[in-house]
C-alpha positions in Angstrom: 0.0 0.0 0.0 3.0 2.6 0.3 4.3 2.0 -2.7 0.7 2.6 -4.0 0.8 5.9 -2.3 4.0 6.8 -3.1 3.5 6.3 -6.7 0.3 7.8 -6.4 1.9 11.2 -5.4 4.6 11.1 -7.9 2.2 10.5 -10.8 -0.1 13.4 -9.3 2.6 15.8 -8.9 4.0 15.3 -12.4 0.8 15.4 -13.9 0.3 18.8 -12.3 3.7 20.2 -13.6 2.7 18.9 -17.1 -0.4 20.3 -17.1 0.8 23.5 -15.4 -1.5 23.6 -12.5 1.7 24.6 -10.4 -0.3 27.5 -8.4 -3.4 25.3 -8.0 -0.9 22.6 -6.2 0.9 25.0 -4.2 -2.6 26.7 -3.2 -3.4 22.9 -1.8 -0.4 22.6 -0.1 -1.2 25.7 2.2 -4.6 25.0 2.8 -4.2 21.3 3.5 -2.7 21.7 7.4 -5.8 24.7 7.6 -7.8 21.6 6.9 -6.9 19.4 8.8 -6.6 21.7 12.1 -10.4 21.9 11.5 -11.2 18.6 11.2 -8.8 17.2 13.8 -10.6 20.0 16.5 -13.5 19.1 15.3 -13.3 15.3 15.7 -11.5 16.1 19.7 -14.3 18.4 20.6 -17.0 16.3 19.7 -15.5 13.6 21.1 -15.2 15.6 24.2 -19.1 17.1 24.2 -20.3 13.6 23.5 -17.9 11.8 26.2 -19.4 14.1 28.9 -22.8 13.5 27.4 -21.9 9.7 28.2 -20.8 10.8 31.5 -24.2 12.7 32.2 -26.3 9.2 30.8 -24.0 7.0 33.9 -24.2 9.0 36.6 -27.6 9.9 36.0 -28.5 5.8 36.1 -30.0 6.5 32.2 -27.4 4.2 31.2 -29.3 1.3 33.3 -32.4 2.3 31.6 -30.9 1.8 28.3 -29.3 -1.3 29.1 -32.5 -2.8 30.4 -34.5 -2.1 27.3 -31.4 -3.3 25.3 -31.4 -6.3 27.5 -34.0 -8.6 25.6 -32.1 -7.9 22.0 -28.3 -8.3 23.5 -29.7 -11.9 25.0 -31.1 -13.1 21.6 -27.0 -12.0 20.5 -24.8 -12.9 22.5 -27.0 -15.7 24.5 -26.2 -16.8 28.2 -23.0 -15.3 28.5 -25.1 -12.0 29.4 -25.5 -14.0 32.9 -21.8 -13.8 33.9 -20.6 -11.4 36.0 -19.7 -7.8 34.2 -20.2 -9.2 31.1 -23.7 -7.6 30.4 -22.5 -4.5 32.1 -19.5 -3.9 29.5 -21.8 -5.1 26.6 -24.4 -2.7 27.3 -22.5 -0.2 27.6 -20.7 -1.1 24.3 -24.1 -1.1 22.4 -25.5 1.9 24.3 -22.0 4.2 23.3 -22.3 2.8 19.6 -25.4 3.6 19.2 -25.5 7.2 20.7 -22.4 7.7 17.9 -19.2 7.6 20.8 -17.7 5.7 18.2 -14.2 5.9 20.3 -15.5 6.1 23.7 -17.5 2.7 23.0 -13.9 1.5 22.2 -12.9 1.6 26.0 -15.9 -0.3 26.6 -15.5 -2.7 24.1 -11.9 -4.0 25.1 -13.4 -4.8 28.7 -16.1 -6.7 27.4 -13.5 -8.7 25.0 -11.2 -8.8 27.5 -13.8 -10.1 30.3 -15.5 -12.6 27.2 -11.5 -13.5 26.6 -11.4 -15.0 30.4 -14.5 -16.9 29.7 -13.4 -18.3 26.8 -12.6 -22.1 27.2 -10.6 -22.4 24.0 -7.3 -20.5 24.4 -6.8 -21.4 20.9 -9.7 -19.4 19.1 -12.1 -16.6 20.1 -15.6 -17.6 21.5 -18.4 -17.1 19.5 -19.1 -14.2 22.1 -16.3 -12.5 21.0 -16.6 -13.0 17.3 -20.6 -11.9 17.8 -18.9 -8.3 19.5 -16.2 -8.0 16.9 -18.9 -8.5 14.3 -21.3 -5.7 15.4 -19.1 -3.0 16.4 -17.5 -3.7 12.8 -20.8 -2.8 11.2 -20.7 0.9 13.0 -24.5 0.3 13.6 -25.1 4.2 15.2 -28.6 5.9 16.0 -26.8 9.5 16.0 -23.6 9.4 14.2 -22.3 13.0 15.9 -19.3 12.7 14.2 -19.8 12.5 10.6 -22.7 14.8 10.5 -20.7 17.5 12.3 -17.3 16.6 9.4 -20.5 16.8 6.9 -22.0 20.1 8.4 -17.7 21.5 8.4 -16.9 20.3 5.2 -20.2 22.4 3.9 -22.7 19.4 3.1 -26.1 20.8 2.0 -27.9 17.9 3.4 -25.9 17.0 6.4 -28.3 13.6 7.2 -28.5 12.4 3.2 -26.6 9.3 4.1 -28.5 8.7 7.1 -31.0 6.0 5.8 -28.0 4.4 3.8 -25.8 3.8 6.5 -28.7 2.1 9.4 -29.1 -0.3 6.0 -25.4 -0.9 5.5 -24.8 -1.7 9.5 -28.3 -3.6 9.6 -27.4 -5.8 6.8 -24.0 -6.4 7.6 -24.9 -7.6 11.3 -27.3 -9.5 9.9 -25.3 -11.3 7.6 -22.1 -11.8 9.7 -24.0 -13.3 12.9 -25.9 -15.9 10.1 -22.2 -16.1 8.3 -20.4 -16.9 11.8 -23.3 -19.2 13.6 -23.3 -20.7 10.1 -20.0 -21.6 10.6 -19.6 -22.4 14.4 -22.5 -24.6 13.3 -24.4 -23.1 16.4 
């Protein structure tokens, strides 16, 4: 893939020259670190609003609300491992974060539950099907409010900041769907 790049740039840069675009590439050039200042605060401070919105939801016991009504869908998942100790608690709050668009704060969250599904795991081998369920749907990015890309989209000057909406809860749908049947498929579960 770096040699992909590499060449990639060469071929851009001399196609540039040759076509004598030299002001258009230097104008990039400055504009690219403006560019990505922006984006890189944006991504940090939503992050930030959104992780103290996380906050708020646990100490304010909403989080055990959400992880209730998520309770009945996580079990028809994952299956009896929800009955082990912390394991529902790390899941829940995996799902919860994921879906509220904390793409990187459901991280944190994630890596207990696989680490606590990774103790439970009787072959040291392979991962459980637990883990493989929890790889599979935080893979797919399933997200109810994706903060994130709709404030890159509203930044980068979008005119319909939520056009990709419907498209993505199809995408992340579809490819749960079809990876849990793919992997029970072949666990032969």
């Amino acid at each position: 893939m770096a040699k992909v790049w590499k060449w990639s740039v060469v071929i851009f840069l001399l196609t540039g020259l040759l076509l004598h675009h030299e002001e258009d590439m230097m104008n990039a050039m400055m504009e690219t670190p403006y560019l990505v200042f922006d984006l890189v605060t944006t991504v940090i401070l939503s992050a930030c609003l959104w992780g103290g919105f996380l906050n708020i939801i646990e100490k304010t016991g909403f989080m055990n609300y959400l992880s209730f009504l998520l309770k009945p869908l996580l079990r028809l998942i994952y299956g009896p491992i929800l009955d082990q100790e912390n394991v529902y608690a790390y899941l829940s709050s995996n799902v919860v974060a994921n879906l509220l668009g904390l793409g990187s704060l459901a991280t944190l969250s994630g890596i207990k539950a696989f680490q606590r599904l990774n103790e439970l795991n009787r072959l040291s081998n392979r991962p459980s099907r637990e883990m493989l369920t929890l790889v599979i749907v935080n893979t797919a990015g399933l997200c109810l409010f994706p903060s994130s890309l709709i404030m890159l989209r509203k930044q980068m000057g979008s005119t319909d900041i939520y056009a990709f909406y419907p498209y993505m809860l199809l995408i992340a749908v579809t490819i749960i769907i079809i990876g849990l049947i793919v992997q029970r498929v072949i666990d032969h579960e």
